[in-house]
Wavefront OBJ file of the C-alpha trace (Angstrom):
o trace
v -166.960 -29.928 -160.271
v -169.012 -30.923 -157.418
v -171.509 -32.468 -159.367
v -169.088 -34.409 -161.664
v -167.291 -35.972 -158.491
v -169.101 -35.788 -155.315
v -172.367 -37.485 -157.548
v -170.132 -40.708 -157.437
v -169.293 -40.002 -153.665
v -171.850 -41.641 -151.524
v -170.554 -45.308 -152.747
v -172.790 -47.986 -151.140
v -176.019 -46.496 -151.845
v -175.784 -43.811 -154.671
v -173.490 -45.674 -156.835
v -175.784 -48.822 -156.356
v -178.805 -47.299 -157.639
v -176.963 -46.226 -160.580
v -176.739 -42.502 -159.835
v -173.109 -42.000 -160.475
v -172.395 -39.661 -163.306
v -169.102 -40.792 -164.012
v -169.382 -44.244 -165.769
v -167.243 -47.516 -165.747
v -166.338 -47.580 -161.773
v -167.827 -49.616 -160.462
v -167.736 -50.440 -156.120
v -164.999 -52.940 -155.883
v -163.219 -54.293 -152.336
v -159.762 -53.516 -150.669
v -157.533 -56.150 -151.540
v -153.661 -56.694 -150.703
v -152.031 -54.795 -148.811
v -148.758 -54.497 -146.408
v -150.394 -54.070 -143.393
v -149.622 -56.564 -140.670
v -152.314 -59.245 -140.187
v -154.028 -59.639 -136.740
v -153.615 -62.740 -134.862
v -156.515 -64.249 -133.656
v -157.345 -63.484 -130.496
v -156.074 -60.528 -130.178
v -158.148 -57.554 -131.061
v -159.541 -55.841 -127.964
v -163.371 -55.352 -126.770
v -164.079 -51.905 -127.503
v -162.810 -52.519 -130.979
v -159.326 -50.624 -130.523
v -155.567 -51.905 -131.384
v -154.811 -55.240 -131.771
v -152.116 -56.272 -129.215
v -150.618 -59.391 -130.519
v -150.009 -58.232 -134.323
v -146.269 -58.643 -135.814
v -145.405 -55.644 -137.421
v -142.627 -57.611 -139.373
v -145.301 -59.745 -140.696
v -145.701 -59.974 -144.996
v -147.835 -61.271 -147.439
v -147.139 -64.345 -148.753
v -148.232 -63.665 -152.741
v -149.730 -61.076 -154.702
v -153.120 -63.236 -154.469
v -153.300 -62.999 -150.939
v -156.596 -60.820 -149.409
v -156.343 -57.590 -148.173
v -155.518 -58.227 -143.921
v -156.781 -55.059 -142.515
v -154.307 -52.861 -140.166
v -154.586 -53.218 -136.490
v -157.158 -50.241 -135.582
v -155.339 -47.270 -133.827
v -155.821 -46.980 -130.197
v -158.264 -44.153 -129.324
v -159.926 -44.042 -133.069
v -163.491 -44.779 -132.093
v -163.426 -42.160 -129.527
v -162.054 -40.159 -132.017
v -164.463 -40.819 -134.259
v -167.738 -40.055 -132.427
v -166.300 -37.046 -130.360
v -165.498 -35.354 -134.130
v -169.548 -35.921 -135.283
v -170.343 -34.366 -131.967
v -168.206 -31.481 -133.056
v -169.189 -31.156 -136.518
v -173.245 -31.249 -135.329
v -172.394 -28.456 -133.095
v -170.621 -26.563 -135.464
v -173.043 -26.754 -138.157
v -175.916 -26.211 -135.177
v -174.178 -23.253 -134.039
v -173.343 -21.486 -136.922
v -176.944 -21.911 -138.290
v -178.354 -20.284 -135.219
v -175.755 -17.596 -135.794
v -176.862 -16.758 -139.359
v -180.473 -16.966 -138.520
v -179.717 -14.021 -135.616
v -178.817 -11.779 -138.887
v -182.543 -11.851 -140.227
v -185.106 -9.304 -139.501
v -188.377 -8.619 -140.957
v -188.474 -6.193 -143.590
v -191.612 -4.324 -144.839
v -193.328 -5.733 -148.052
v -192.374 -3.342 -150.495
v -189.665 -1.632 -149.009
v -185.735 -2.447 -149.834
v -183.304 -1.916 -146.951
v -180.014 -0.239 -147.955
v -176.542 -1.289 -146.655
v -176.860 1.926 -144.170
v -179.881 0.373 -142.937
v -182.548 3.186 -144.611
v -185.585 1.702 -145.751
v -186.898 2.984 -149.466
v -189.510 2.097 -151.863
v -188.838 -0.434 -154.167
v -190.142 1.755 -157.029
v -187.522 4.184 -155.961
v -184.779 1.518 -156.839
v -182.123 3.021 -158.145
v -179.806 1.017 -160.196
v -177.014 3.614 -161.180
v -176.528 3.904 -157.313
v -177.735 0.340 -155.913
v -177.018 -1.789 -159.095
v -179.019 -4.845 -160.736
v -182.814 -5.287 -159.709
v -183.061 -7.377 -156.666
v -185.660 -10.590 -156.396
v -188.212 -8.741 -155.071
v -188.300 -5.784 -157.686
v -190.684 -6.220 -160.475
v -188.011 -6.091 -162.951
v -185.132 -8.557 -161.486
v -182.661 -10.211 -163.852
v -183.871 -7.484 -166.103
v -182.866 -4.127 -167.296
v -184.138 -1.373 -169.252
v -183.238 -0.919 -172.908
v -183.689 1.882 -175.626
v -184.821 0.527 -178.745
v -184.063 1.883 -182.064
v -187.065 3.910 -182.102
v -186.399 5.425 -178.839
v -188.944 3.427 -176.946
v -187.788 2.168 -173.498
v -188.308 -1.668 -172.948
v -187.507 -3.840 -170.406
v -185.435 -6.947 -171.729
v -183.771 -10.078 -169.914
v -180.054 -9.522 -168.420
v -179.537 -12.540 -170.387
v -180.094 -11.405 -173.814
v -177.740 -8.200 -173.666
v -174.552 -8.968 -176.390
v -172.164 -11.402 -174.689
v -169.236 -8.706 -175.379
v -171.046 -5.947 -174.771
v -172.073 -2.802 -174.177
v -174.316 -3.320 -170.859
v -176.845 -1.080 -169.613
v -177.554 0.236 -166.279
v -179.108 -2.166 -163.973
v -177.181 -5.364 -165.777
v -174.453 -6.787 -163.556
v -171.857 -6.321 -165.810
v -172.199 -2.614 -166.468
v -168.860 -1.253 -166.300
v -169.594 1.531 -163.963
v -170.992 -0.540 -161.072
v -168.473 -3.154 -161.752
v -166.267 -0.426 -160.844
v -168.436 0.668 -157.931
v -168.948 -2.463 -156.479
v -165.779 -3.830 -156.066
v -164.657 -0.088 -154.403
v -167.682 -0.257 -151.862
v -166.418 -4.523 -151.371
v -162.968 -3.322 -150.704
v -163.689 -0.702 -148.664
v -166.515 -2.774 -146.964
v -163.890 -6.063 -146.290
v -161.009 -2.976 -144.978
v -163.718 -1.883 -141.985
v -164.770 -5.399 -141.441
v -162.048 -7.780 -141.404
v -160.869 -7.845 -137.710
v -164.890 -7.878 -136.506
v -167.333 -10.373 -135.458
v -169.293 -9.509 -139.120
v -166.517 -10.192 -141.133
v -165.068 -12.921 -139.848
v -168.169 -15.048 -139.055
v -168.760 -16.229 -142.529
v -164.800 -17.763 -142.723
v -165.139 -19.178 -139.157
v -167.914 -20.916 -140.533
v -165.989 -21.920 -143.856
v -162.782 -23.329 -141.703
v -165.088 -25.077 -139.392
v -167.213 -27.286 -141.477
v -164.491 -27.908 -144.164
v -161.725 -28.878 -141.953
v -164.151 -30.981 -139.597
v -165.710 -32.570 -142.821
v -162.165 -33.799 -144.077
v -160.867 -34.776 -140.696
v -163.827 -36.694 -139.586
v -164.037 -38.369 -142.566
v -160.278 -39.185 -142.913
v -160.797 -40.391 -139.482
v -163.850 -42.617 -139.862
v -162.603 -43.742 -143.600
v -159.489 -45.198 -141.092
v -162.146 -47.448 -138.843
v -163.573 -48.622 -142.378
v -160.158 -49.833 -143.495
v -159.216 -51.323 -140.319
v -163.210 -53.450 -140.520
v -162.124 -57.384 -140.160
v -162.699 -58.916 -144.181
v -166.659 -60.454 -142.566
v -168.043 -56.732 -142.079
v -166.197 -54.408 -144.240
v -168.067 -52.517 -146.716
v -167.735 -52.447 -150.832
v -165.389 -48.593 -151.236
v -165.083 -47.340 -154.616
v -161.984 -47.706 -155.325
v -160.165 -44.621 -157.780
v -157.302 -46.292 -160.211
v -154.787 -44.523 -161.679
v -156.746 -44.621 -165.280
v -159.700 -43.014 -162.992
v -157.445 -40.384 -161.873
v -156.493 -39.282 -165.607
v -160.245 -39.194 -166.990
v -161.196 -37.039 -163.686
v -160.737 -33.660 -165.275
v -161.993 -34.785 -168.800
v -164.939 -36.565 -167.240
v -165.343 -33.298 -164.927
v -165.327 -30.778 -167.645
v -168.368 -32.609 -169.469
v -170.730 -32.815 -166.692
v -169.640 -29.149 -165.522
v -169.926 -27.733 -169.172
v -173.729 -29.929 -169.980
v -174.954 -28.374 -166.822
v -174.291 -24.648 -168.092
v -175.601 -25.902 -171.741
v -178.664 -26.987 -170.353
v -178.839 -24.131 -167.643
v -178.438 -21.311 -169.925
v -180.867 -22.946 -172.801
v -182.736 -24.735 -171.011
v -182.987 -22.943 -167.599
v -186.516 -23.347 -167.154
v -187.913 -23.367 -163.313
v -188.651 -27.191 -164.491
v -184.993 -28.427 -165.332
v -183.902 -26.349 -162.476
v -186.329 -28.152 -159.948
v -185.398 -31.505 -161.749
v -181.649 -31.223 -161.436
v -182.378 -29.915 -158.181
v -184.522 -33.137 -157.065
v -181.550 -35.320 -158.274
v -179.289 -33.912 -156.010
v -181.240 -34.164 -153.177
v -182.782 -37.374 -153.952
v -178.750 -38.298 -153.545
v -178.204 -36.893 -150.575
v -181.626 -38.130 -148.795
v -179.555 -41.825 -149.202
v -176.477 -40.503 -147.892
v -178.234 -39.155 -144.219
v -178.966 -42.538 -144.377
v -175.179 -44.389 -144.920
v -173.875 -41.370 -142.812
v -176.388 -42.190 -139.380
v -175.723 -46.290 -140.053
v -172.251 -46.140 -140.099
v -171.988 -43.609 -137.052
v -174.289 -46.221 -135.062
v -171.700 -48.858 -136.627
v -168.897 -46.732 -134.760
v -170.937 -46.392 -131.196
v -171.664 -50.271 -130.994
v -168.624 -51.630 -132.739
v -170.307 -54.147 -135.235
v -173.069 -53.312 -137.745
v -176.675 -53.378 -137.288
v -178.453 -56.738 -138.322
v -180.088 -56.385 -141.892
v -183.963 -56.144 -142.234
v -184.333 -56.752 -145.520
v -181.867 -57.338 -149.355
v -182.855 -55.583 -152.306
v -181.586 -58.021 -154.738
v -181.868 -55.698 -157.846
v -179.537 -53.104 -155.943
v -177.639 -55.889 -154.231
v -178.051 -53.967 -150.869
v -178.490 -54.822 -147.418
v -180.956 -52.953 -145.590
v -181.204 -51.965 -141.828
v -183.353 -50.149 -139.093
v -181.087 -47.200 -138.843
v -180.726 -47.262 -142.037
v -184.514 -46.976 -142.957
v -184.688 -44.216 -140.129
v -182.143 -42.139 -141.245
v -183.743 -42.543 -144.930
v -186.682 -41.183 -143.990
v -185.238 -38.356 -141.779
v -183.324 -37.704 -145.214
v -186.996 -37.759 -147.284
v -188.335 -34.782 -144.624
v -185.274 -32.664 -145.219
v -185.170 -33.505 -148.710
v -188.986 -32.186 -149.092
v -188.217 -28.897 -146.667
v -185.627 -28.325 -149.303
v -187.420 -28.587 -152.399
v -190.148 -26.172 -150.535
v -187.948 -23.659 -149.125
v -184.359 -23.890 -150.316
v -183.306 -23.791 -147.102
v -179.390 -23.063 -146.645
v -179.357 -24.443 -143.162
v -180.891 -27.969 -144.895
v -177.980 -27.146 -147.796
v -175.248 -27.550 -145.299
v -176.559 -30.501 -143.614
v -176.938 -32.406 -146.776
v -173.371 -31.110 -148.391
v -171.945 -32.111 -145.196
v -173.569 -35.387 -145.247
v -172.664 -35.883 -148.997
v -168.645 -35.266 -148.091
v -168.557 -37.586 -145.277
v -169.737 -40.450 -147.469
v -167.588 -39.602 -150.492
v -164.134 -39.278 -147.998
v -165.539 -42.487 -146.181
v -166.022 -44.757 -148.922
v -164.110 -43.431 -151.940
v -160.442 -44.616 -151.445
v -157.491 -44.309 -153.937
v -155.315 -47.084 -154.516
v -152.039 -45.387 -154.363
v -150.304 -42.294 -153.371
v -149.444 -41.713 -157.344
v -152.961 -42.231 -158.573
v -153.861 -39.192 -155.762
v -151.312 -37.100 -156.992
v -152.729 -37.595 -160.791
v -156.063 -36.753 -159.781
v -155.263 -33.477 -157.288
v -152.615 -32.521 -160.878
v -155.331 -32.667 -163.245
v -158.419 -31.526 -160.739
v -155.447 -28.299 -160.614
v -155.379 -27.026 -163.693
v -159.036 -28.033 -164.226
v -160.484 -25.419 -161.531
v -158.471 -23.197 -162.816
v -159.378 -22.747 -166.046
v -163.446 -23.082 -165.629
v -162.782 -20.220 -162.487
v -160.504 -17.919 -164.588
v -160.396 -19.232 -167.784
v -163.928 -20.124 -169.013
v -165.053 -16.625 -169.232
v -162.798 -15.625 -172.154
v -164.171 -18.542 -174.045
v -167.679 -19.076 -173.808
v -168.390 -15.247 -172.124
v -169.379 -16.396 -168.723
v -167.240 -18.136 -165.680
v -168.891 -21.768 -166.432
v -168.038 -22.495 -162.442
v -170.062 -19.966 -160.805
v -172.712 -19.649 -163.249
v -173.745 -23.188 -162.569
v -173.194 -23.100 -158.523
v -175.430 -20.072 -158.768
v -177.914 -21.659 -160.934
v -178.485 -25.116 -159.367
v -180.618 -24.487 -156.403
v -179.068 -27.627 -154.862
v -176.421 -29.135 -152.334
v -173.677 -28.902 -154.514
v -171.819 -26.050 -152.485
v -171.938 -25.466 -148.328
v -173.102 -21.914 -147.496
v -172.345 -19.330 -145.783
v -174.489 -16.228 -144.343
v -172.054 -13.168 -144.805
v -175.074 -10.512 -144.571
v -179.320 -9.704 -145.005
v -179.759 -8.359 -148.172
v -181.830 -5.688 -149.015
v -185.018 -7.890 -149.719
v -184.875 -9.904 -146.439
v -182.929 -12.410 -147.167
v -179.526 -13.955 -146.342
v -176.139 -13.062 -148.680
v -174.085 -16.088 -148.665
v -170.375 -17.126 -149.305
v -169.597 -20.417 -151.363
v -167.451 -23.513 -150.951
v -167.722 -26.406 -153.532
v -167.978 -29.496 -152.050
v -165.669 -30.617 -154.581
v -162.919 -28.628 -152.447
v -163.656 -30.412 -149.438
v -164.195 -34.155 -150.948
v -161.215 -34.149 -153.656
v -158.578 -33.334 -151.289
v -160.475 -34.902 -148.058
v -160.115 -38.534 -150.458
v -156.173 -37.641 -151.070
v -155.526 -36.764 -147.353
v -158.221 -40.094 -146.108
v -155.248 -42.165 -148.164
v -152.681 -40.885 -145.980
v -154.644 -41.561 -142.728
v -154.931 -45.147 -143.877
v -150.941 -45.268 -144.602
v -151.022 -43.912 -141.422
v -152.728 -46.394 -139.304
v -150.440 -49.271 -141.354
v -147.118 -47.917 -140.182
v -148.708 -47.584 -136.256
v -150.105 -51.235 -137.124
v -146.238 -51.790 -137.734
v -144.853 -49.848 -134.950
v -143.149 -47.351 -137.018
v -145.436 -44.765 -135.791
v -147.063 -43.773 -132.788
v -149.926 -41.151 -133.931
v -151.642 -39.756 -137.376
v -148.419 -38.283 -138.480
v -149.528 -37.372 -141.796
v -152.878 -36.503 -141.192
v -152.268 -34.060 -138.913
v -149.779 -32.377 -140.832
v -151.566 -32.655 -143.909
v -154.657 -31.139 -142.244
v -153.067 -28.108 -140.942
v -151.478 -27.820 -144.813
v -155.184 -27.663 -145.613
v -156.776 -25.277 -142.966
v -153.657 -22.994 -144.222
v -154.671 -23.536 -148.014
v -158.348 -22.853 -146.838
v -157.126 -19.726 -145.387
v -155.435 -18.096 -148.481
v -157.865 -18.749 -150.612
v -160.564 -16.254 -148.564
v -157.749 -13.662 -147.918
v -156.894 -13.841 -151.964
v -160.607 -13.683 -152.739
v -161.332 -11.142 -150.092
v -158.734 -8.874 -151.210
v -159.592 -9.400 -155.422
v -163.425 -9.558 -154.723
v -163.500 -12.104 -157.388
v -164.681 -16.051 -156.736
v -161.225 -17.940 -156.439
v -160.589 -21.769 -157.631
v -159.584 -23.262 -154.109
v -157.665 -26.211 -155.697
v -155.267 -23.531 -157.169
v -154.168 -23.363 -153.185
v -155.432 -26.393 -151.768
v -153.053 -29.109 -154.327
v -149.984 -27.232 -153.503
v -150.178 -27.145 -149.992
v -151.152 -30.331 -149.347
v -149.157 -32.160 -152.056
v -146.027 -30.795 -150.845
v -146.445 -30.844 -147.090
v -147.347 -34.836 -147.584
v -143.962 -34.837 -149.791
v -142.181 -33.120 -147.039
v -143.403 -35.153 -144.158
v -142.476 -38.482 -146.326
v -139.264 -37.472 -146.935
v -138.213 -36.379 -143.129
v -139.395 -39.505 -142.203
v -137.565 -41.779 -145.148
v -140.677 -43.358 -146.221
v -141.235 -41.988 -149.623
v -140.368 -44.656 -151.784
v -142.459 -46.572 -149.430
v -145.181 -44.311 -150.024
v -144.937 -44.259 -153.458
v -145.589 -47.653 -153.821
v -147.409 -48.449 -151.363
v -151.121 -49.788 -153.187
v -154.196 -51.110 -151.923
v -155.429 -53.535 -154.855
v -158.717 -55.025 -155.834
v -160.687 -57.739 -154.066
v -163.708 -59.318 -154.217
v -166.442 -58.544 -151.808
v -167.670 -61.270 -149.129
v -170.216 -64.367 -150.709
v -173.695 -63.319 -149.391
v -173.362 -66.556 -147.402
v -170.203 -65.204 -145.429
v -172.471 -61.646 -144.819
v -175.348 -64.019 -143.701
v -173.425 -66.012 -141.118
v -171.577 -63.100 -139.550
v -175.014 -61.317 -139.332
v -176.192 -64.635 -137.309
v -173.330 -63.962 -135.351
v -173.480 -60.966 -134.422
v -177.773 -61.714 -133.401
l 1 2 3 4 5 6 7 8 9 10 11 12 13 14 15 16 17 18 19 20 21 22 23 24 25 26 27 28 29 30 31 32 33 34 35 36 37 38 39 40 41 42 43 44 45 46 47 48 49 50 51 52 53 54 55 56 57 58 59 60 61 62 63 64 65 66 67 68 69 70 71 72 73 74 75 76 77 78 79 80 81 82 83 84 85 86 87 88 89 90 91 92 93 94 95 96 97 98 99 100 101 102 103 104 105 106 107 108 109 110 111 112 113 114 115 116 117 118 119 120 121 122 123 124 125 126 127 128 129 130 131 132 133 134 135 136 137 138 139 140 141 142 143 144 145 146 147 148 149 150 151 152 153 154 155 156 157 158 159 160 161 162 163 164 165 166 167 168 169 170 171 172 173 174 175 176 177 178 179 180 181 182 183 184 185 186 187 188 189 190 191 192 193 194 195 196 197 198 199 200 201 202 203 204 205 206 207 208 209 210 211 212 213 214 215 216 217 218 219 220 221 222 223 224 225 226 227 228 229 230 231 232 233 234 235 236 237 238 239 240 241 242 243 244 245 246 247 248 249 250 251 252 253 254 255 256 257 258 259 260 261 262 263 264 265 266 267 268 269 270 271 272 273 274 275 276 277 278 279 280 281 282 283 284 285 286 287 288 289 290 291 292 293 294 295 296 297 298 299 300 301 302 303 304 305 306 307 308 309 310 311 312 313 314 315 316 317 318 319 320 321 322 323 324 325 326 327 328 329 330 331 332 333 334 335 336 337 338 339 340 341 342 343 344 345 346 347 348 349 350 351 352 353 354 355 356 357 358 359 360 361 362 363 364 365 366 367 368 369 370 371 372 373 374 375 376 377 378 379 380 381 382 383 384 385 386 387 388 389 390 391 392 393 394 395 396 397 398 399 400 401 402 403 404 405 406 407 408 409 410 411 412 413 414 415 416 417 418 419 420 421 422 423 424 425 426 427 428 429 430 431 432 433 434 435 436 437 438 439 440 441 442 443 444 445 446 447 448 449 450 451 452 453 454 455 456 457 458 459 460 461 462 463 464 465 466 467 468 469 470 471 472 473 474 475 476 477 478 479 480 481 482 483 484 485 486 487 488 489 490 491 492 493 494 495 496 497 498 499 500 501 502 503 504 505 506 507 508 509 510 511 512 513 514 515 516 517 518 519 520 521 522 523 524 525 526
């Protein structure tokens, strides 16, 4: 899921070079809307609300360009006091899950009691599958017909059955497992252990989707000279979502389980990244954007890529390059989060729907498609198609999070798609943009529906650890995530009259500034 959506998501750069891998979208410009035009003269310094808007004001014809909303009072401030958060949270918790490693001996395994063994004295009807640094992992031992003993690939054990000791499927570790998990999340769910690894979860998540709600809000609100080309999701988009999803999700196993070679890996791998190194880059410009209230000057236009190019742009770039190569060399999880959290930021920013309805058809159909590649995909093609391919791409695809050391050294992580931060970050982005038009019309005094939408979230985020804490089992967040937040943005339209409003409410298709108008605003801004 992540890589079916969120490789579309970082829209000015990543969709320009052609990277997108869902076709026939292609970056287009806000266009008409009902927000109240400014009047000249009468936006503020600091870049705030406009003062001398008429919040009775109405476009004259369907042809007329997209007037942004007056920007809320306090959003820049906003805006760069939630990055500050989010870098301390993701500093923070990184120096956290770095505190749980210790050395361990070469050769030696350390149990969960903390005893240290030899790793030829693995035991695999007491400790389960080989681990990485065992001589046999991902392998088990099998009796041939002639009663010979051989050592054969996890992966090439009958897809119904029976497993061996040592595969991860054997029945009676299943069994054991999932009593020593239970038994494990009982001791530790009211301590520092336990609940470390969904602090971390709620933290990054809920900042990711509320800074870039926020931030998507101060690209809306850009005057029509400086606002930047958003993808914008149509209702057709919305219905080709799942179907487009299940394709990429399902070729990725196909050519993971075929063709898993350490080469494809690494290549899919250096996709990914190569994605995200771009999106450091949007992420640090458009926070600099924020801080000084205009955009930098351009250095340079790539004309093939129609794309302007700037210092901080270049600079963040190549701080993107640096990660991207400590990533390829160490896998680090630390570098993982920072790029996932980069990557969901630009997707929320800069991938807008056009109407409440074509947000509800995509978080419908994104529904029912989690759940049936979480629960259902096993029973069809014999493995869960979803976690098989966020375990086997060795990429920024998911944010992680250290739970525990394992036995070999290293770190035990939790998982969080980034598709379950980006899809519903988009759908709840909309609403802070319907927001900031009824405030522009003076029907509203704060974020009404973001803020009630996000805690609908953080509550959705919530359930979906306690369910999969108490089953042991991976969970498909959307399964909680839709319901809450579609019906608690029902709810709060309703109390306040405005869902027919709402409902058809649409921001609609312009075209993007002449590269004359971009020039002279630049010289303007010199």
């Amino acid at each position: 899921k992540s890589v079916a959506i969120l490789a579309r998501a970082s829209a000015n750069h990543i969709l320009r070079l052609g990277l997108a891998l869902l076709p026939g979208m292609a970056p287009v410009k806000r266009g008409s809307s009902p927000a109240p035009p400014r009047e000249r003269g009468g936006s503020e310094a600091n870049g705030e609300k406009t003062k001398g808007s008429d919040p009775k004001a109405k476009q004259e014809s369907d042809g007329e360009k997209f007037v942004a909303p007056p920007r809320p009072t306090g959003l820049r401030g906003s805006v760069v006091t939630l990055h500050m958060l989010l870098f301390a949270s993701v500093a923070l918790f990184a120096f956290l899950g770095e505190l749980m490693v210790h050395p361990i001996p070469e050769g030696k395994f350390e149990k969960k009691d903390g005893t240290l063994i030899d790793l030829n004295d693995f035991d695999p009807i007491e400790l389960g599958p080989f681990p990485k640094c065992h001589l046999h992992f991902d392998e088990h031992e099998y009796l041939a017909e002639n009663g010979t003993r051989i050592w054969r690939k996890n992966s090439e054990a009958p897809s119904g059955g029976p497993y061996p000791v040592g595969h991860p499927e054997n029945p009676e570790w299943v069994a054991k497992s999932n009593a020593d998990a239970h038994k494990e999340n009982q001791e530790n769910r009211f301590t520092w252990a336990g609940l470390q690894p969904n602090f971390h979860l709620l933290a990054l998540a809920t900042l990711c989707v509320f800074l870039g709600s926020k931030h998507g809000v101060w690209v809306f609100t850009e005057p029509p000279e400086t606002r930047e080309a958003a993808q914008l999701l149509q209702k057709e988009d919305a219905y080709w979502f799942p179907v487009m999803g299940s394709c990429v999700l399902f070729g990725m196993f196909l050519v993971l389980k075929y063709l898993g070679t350490d080469f494809v890996k690494m290549a899919i791998s250096a996709g990914v990244v190569f994605m995200c190194m771009f999106g450091v880059g949007t992420n640090l410009d458009q926070l600099i954007a924020v801080v000084r209230i205009k955009p930098m000057k351009p250095l340079f236009r790539i004309p093939y890529f129609d794309q302007d190019m700037n210092l901080v742009e270049l600079l963040g770039m190549c701080i993107g390059a640096a990660m991207a190569y400590g990533f390829m060399v160490s896998k680090n999880w630390i570098i993982n989060n920072v790029f996932g959290v980069s990557f969901c930021l630009v997707g929320i920013k800069m991938i807008s729907l056009s109407s409440y309805k074509t947000g509800a058809i995509m978080l419908v159909g994104l529904f029912f498609y989690d759940v049936f590649w979480v629960f259902g995909s096993k029973s069809v093609f014999g493995s869960n198609v979803m976690v098989s391919v966020a375990k086997g791409v060795e990429a920024p695809i998911k944010l992680m999070f250290p739970r525990s050391l394992g036995g070999c050294g290293k770190l035990l992580h939790s998982m969080l798609g980034l598709g379950d931060i980006v899809v519903p970050g988009i759908f709840i982005a909309f609403l802070a943009k319907w927001d900031a038009v009824k405030m522009g019309e003076g029907k509203s005094g704060s974020f009404v529906y973001l803020n009630t939408t996000m805690v609908a979230y953080i509550l959705s985020l919530i359930t979906t650890v306690s369910i999969m804490l108490f089953f042991n089992a991976a969970q498909p967040a959307l399964l909680y995530i839709v319901p809450y937040v579609l019906i608690t943005s029902l709810m709060v339209a309703f109390s306040r009259g405005e869902f027919k409003e709402l409902w058809n409410y649409i921001i609609s298709e312009d075209e993007e500034p002449s590269t004359a108008d971009k020039h002279t605003e630049d010289k303007k801004d010199m």
